[in-house]
GUROBA-289719 format. One line per field, with one value per residue (C-alpha): residue number from 1; x, y, z. Coordinates in steps of 0.02 Angstrom, whole numbers, plus 32768, in hexadecimal, padded with zeros to 4 digits. Example, Ala and Ser with C-alpha at 12.3 -4.5 7.8 and 13.67 -1.06 7.14 Angstrom:
BEGIN
seq = c(1, 2) $
east = c(8267, 82AC) $
north = c(7F1F, 7FCB) $
up = c(8186, 8165) $
//
This chain:
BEGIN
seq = c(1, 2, 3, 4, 5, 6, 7, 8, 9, 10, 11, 12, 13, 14, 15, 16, 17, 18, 19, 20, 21, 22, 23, 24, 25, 26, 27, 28, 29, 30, 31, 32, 33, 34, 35, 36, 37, 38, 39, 40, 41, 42, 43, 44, 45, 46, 47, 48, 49, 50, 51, 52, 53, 54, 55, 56, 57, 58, 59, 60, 61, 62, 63, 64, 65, 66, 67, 68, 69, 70, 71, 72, 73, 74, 75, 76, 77, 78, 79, 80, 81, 82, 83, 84, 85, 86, 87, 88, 89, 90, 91, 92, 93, 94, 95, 96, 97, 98, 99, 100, 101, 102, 103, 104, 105, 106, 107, 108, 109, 110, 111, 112, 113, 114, 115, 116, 117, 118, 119, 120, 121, 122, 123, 124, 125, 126, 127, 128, 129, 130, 131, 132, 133, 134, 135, 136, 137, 138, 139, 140, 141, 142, 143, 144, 145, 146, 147, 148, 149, 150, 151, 152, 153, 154, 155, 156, 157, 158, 159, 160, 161, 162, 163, 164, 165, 166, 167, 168, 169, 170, 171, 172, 173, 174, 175, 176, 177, 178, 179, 180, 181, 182, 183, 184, 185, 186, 187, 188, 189, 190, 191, 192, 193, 194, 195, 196, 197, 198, 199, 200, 201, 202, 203, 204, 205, 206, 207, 208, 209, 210, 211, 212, 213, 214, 215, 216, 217, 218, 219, 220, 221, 222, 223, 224, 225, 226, 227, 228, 229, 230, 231, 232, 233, 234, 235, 236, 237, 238, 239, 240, 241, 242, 243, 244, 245, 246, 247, 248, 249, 250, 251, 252, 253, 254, 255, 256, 257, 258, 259, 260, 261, 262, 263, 264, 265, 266, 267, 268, 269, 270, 271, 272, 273, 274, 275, 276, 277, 278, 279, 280, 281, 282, 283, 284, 285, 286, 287, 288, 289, 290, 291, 292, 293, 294, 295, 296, 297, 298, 299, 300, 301, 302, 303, 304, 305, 306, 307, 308, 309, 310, 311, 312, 313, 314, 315, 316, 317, 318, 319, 320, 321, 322, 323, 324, 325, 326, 327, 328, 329, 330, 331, 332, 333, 334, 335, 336, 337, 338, 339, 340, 341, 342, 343, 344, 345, 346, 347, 348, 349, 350, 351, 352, 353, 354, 355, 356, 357, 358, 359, 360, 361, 362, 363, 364, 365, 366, 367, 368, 369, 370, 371, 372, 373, 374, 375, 376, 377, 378, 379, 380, 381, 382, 383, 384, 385, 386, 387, 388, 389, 390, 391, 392, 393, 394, 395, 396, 397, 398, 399, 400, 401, 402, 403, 404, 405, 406, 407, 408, 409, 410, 411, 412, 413, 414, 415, 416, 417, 418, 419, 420, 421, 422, 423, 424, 425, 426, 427, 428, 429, 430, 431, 432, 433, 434, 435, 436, 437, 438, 439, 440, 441, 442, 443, 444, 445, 446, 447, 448, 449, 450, 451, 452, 453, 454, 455, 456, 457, 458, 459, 460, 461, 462, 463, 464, 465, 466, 467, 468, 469, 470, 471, 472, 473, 474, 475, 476, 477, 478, 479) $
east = c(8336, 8283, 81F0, 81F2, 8153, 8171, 81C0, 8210, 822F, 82A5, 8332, 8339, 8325, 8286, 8283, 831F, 82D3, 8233, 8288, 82FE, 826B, 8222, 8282, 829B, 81E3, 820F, 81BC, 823B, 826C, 828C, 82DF, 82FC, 833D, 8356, 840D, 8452, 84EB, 8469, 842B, 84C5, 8508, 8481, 846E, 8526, 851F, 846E, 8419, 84A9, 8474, 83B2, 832A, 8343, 836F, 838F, 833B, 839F, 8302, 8245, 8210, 82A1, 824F, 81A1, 81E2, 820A, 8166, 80FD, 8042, 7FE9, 8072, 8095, 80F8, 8128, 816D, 81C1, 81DC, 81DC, 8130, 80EE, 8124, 81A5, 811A, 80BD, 8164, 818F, 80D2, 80FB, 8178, 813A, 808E, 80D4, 8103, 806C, 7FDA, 7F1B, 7EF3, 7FC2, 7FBD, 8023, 803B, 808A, 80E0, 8100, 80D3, 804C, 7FBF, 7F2A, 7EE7, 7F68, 7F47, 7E84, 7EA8, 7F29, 7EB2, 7E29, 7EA3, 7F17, 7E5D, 7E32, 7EB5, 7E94, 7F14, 7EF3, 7F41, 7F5C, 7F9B, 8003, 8031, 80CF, 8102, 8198, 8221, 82BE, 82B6, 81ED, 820A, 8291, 824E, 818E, 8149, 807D, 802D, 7F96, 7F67, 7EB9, 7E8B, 7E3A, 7E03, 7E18, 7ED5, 7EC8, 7EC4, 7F56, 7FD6, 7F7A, 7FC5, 8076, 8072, 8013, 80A1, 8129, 80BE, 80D3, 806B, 801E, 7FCA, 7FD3, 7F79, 7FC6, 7FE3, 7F91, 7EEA, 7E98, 7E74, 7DEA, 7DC5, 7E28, 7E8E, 7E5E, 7EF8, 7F57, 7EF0, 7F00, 7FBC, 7FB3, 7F42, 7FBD, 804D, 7FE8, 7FCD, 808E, 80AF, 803F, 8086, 812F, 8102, 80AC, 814F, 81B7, 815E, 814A, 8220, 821C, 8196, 8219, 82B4, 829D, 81DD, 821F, 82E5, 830F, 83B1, 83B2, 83D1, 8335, 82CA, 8317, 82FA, 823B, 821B, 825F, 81E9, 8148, 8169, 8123, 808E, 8006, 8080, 80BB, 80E8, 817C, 8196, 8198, 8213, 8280, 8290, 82D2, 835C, 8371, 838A, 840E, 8485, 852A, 85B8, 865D, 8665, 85D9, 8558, 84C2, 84A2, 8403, 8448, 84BE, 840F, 83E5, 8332, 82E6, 826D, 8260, 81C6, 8194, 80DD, 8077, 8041, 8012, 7FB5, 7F4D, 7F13, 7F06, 7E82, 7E27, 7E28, 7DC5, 7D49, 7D20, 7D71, 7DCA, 7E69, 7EBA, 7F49, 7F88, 7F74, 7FE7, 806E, 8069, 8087, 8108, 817B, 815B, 81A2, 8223, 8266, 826D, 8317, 8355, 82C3, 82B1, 8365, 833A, 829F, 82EC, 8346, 82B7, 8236, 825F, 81F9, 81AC, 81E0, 8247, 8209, 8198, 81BB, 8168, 815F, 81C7, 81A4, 80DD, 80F4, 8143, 8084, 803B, 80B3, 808D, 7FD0, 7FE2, 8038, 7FB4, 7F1C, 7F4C, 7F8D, 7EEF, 7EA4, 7F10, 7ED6, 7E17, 7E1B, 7E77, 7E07, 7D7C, 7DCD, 7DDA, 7D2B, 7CF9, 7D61, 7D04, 7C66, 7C99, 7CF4, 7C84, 7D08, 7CEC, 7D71, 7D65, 7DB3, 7DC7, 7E36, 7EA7, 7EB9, 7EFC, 7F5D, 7FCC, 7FF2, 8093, 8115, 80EF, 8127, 808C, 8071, 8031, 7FEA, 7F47, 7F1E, 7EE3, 7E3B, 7E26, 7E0A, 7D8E, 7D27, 7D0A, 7CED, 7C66, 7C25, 7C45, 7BEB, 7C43, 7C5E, 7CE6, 7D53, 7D51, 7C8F, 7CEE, 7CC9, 7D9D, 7DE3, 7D5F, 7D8E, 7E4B, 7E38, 7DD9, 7E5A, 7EE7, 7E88, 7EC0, 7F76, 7F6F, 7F1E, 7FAE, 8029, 7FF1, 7FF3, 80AD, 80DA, 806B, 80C9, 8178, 815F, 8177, 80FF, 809F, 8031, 7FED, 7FD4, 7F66, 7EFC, 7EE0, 7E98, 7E49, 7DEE, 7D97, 7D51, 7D0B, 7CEE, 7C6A, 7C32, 7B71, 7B8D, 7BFD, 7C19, 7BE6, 7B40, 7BAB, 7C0C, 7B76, 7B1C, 7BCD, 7BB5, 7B02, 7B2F, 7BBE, 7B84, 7AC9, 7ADC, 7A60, 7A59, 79E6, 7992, 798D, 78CF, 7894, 788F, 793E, 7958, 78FA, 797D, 7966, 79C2, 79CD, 79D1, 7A4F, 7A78, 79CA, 7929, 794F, 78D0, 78EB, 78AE, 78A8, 7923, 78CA, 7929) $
north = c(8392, 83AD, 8337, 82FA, 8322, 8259, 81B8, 813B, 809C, 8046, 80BB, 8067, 80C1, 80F5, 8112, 8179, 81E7, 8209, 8242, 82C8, 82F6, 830F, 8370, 83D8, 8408, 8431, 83A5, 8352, 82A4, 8218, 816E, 80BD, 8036, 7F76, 7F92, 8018, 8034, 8063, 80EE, 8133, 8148, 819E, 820E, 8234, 8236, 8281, 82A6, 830F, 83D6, 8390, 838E, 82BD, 826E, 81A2, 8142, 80A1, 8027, 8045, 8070, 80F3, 812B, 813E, 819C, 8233, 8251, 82D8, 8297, 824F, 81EF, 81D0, 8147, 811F, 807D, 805F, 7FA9, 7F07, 7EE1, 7E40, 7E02, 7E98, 7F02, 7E95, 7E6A, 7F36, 7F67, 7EF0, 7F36, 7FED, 7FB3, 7FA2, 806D, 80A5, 80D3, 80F1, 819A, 816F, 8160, 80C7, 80CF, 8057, 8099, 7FF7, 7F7E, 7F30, 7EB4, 7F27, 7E86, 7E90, 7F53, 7F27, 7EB0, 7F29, 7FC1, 7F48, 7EFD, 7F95, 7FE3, 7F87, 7FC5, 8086, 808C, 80F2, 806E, 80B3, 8058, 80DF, 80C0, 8119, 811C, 8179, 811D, 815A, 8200, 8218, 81EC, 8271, 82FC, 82D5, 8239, 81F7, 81E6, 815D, 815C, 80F0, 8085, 80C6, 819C, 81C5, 81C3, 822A, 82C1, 82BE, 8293, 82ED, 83A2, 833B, 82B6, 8355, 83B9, 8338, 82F6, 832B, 83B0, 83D0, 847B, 849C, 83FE, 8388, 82DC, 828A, 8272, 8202, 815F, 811A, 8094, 7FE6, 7F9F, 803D, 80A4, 7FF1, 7FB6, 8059, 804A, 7F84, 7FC3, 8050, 7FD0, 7F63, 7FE7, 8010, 7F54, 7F98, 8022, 7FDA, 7F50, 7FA2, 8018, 7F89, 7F3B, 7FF9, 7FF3, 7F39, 7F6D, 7FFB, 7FAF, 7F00, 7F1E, 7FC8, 7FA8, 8051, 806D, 8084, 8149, 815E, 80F2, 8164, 8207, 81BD, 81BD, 825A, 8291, 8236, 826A, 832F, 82F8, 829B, 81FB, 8268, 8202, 81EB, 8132, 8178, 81F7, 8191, 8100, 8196, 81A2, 80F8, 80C5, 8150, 811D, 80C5, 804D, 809B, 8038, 8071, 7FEB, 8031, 7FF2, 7FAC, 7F21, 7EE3, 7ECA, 7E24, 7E15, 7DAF, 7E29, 7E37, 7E62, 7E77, 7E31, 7ED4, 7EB2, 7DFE, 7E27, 7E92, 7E16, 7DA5, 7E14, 7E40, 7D86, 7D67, 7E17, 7DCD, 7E71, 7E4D, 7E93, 7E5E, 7EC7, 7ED0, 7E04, 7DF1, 7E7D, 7E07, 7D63, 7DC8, 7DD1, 7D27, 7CFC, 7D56, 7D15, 7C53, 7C95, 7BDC, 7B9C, 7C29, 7C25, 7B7A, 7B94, 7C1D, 7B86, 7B1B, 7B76, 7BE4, 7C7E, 7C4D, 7CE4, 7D88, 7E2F, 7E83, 7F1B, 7FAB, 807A, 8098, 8145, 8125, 8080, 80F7, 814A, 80BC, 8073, 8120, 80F2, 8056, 8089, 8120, 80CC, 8016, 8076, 80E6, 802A, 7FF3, 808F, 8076, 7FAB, 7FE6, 8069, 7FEE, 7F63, 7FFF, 800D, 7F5A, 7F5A, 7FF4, 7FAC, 7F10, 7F49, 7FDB, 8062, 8109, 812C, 81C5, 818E, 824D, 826F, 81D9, 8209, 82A7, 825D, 81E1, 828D, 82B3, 825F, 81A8, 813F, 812E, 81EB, 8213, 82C4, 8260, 824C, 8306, 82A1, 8227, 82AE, 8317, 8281, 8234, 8300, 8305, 8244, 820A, 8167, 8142, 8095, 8095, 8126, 80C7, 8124, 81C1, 8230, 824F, 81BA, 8169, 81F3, 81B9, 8104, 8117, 8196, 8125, 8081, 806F, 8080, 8026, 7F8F, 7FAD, 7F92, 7EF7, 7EAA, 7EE1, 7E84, 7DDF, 7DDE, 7E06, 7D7F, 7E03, 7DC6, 7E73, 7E1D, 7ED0, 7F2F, 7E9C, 7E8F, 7F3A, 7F35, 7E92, 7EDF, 7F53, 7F07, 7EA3, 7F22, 7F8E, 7ECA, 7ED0, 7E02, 7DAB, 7CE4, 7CBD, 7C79, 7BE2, 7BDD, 7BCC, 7B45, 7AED, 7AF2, 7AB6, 7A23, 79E7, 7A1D, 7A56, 7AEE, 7B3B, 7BDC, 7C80, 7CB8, 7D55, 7D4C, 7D37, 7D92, 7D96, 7D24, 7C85, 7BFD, 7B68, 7AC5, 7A7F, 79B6, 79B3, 78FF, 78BE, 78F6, 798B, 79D9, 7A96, 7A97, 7B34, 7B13, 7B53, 7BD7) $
up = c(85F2, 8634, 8631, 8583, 84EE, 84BA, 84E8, 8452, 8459, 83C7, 8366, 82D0, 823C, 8253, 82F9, 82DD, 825F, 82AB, 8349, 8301, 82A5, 8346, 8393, 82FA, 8315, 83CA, 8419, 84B5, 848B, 850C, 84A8, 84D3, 8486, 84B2, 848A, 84F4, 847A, 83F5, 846C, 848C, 83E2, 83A2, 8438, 840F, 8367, 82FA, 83A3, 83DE, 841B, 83F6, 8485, 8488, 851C, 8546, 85C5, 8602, 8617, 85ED, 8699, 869B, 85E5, 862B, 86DE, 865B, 85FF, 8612, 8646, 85EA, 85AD, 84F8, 84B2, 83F9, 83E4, 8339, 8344, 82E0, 82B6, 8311, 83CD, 83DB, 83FC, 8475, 84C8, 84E5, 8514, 85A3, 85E2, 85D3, 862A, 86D3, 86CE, 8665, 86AD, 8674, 85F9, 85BE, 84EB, 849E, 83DE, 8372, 82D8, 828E, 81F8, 826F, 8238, 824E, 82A3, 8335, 8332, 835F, 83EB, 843A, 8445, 8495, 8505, 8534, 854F, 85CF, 8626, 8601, 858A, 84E8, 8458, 83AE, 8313, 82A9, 81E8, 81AA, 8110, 80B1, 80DE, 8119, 80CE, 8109, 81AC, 81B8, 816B, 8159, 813F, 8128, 81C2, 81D1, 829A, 82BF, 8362, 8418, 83E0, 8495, 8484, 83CA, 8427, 848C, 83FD, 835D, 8361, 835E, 82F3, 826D, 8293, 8268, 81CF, 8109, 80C4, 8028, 800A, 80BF, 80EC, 8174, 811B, 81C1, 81E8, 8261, 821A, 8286, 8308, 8333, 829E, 821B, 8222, 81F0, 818C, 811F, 8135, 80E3, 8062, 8038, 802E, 7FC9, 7F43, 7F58, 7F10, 7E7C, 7E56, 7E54, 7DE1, 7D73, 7D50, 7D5A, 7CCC, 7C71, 7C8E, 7C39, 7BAB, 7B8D, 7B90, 7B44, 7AC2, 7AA0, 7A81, 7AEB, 7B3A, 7BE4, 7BE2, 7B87, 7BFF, 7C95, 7C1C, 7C01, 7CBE, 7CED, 7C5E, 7C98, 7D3B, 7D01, 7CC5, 7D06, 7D36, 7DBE, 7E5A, 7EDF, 7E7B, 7DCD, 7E22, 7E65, 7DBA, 7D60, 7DEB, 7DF8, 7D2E, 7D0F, 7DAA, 7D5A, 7DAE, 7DA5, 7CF2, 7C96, 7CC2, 7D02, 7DC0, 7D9B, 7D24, 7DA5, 7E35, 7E47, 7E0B, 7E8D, 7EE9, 7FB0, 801D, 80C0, 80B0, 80AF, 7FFF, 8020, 80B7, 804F, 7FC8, 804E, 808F, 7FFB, 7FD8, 8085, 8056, 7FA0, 7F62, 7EA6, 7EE0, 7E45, 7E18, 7ECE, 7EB9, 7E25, 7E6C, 7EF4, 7E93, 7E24, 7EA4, 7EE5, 7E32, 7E35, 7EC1, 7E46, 7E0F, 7DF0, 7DB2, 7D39, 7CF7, 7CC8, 7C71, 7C09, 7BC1, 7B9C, 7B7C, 7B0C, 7AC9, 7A0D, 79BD, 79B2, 79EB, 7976, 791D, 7949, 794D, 79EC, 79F6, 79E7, 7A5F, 7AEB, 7AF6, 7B12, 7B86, 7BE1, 7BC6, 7C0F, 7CA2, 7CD0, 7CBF, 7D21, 7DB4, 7DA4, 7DB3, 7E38, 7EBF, 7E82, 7EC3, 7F63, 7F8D, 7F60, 7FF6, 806A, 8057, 805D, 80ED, 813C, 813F, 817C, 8211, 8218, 820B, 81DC, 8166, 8108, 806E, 802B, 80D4, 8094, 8001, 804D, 80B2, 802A, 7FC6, 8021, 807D, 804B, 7FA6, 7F65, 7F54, 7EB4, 7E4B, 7E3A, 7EDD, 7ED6, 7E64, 7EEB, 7F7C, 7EF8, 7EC6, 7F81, 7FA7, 7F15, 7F3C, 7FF1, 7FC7, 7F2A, 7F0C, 7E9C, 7E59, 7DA7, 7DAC, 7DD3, 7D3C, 7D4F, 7D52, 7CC5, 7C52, 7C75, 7C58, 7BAA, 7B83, 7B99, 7B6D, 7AB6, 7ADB, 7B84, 7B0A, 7A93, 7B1A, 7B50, 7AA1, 7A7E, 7B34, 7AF5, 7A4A, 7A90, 7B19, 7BAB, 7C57, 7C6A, 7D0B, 7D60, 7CBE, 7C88, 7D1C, 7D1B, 7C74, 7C8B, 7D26, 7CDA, 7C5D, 7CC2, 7D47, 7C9F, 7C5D, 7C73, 7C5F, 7C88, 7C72, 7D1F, 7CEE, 7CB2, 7D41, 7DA4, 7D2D, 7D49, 7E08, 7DEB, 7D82, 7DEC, 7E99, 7E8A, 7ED0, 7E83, 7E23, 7E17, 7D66, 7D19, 7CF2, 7D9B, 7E57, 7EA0, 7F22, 7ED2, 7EB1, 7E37, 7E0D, 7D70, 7D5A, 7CE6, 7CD7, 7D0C, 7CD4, 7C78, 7D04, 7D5B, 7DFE, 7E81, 7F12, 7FAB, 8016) $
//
């Protein structure tokens, strides 16, 4: 085999995936992998007649790269990385490219491209998403960290990336941390979405008294119109799979949720930005419920629901259930754009928010029809602040607003925890509230703390106190 296009380091299933795909592009593959055993079988096995080739050690991996060099480590996330960019540093030298394709924090992702700069090493921090199947055949490509090394690796991480309407679903990201940071964002609005179908499925199945066959039938329907996504795809798939004796699969799945932290690394970090990241916030905390098993099992038997599901129109409760479901995941991308820009101006990145849009519209599992409205309005309003003021997706919340109200009353009465589809809802009314009730909050802080407060009827920026207990006097707090 000549010089190879790419070195890989870690043939798991990503890794695995992304280098058949690869070479299926016609791009010369050069793999390694801690354990050799792993390397062999799959150069025996998938990688067999392919342009992929092992490498015994990392030094042997980098001695067959074409110059500048260009490695792709799929990895675990966290000291794996660090641990296999030192051994690759000793055969690298400066101008070679370095990208990690992992779940990294976009925080380690920052100090690597500093640190691997310093060297003359081009770092970049690559999200993937599309599982399996995306990394195969196409997945979503976020790349962001040192530009100089965006050159060298664009034409063929585009050419192994989804497309939509001819469109490569990778674009460059931006500086440091930013191509992570959009991955954790995208993750974090992937714990959304999935709880905000979960509790659709639940609203269905348990307020509505449907039979499992029609709650399948319903998604496969929804997923034509403008519910369209890769998640409402795949819970149509999922709800009509049966065990050998009838029972549907999904009734025999323990529910007691797993996670890998992506989604609790971004409310984390919209916690620390002051961003109301609710409904990412609550998907979060749902799962950290779910995972009570015991506990819950016992509180089923003492504390008991007060009443019996109320009766209602099924067939006109399935709109709103479909209601619901639209508008609070039209909710749920509005507050994580709204962190990615928060986060943009903190860490001065220059994400183009239209160009991510773009790129989540194939190949990932957040891909949805409506993403299509997200690139138009950052296209017609760059500076937008939030795409709830997006003459779109306002026009598709009022629409849906009755039912998605509705919805949430028939989960109250019926005793069924509907967490995401609340916030969502809660969220924006708060989000179009000229007042809110913080002027109480802050003459609580002022009574308890004296720490002061501003008034409406004078300049911005004056602060007063309030002697609450005392003299019953106001007096200005200077500056």
């Amino acid at each position: 085999m000549a010089t190879a296009d790419l070195g890989l380091v870690g043939l798991a299933v990503m890794g695995r995936n992304l280098a058949l795909n690869l070479a299926d592009h016609g791009y010369r593959v050069r793999v390694y992998n801690r354990t050799h055993s792993r390397t062999r079988d799959f150069l025996e096995g998938e990688a067999a007649g392919r342009p992929i080739e092992g490498a015994q050690d990392p030094g042997a991996l980098a001695a067959g790269l074409a110059r500048p060099r260009v490695v792709l480590l799929m990895v675990q996330a966290g000291p794996p990385v660090d641990a296999v960019i030192a051994q690759l540093l000793p055969h690298l030298e400066p101008g070679d490219v370095l990208v990690d394709g992992g779940n990294s924090r976009y925080q380690e992702t920052e100090r690597r491209v500093r640190e691997l700069g310093e060297q003359g090493l081009h770092f970049i921090g690559m999200g993937v998403s599309g599982g399996e199947a995306g990394a195969r055949h196409g997945p979503a490509l976020m790349p962001g960290g040192d530009p100089e090394g965006w050159p060298r690796v664009r034409e063929m991480f585009q050419a192994v990336a989804a497309r939509v309407d001819g469109v490569p679903c990778c674009q460059w990201m931006g500086e440091g941390g930013a191509g992570h940071y959009v991955k954790m964002v995208h993750n974090g609005i992937e714990y959304g979405d999935m709880q905000l179908i979960a509790e659709a499925f639940q609203l269905l199945r348990q307020g509505l008294a449907l039979d499992l066959e029609r709650v399948a039938g319903l998604f496969r329907e929804w997923n034509h119109g403008p519910l369209a996504s890769y998640l409402v795809e795949i819970t149509g798939e999922i709800l009509a799979v049966r065990e050998a004796d009838g029972t549907p699969l999904v009734d025999r799945i323990l529910d007691s949720a797993g996670q890998k932290g992506t989604g609790r690394w971004t409310a984390i970090d919209a916690l620390g930005l002051g961003v109301p990241l609710t409904l990412i916030g609550e998907a979060v905390n749902a799962r950290f419920l779910s995972a009570l098993k015991e506990e819950r099992r016992e509180a089923a038997r003492r504390l008991r629901s007060t009443g019996p599901v109320p009766r209602v129109d099924a067939q006109r409760y399935v709109r709103h259930v479909h209601d619901a479901l639209y508008a609070s995941r039209l909710v749920s991308y509005a507050q994580g754009f709204m962190l990615l820009r928060a986060a943009a101006e903190v860490h001065h990145w220059r994400l183009a928010f239209g160009d991510i849009a773009l790129v989540w519209r194939g190949g990932c599992i957040i891909r949805s029809r409506f993403l299509d409205e997200i690139h138009a309005a950052f296209e017609l309003n760059p500076g937008l602040r939030n795409l709830l003021l997006d003459d779109f997706f306002a026009e598709a919340v009022g629409a849906a607003e009755p039912g998605w109200r509705r919805a949430l009353v028939l989960g109250v009465e019926a005793g069924i925890p509907l967490p995401a589809t609340a916030a969502a809802l809660s969220f924006l009314d708060g989000y179009r509230s000229e007042t809110l009730p913080a002027n109480l909050l802050q003459a609580q802080r002022d009574y308890f703390g004296a720490h002061g407060y501003q008034r409406v009827d004078r300049p911005p920026g004056e602060r007063f106190h309030f002697d609450w207990a005392g003299d019953h006097q106001e007096h200005r707090v200077d500056a």
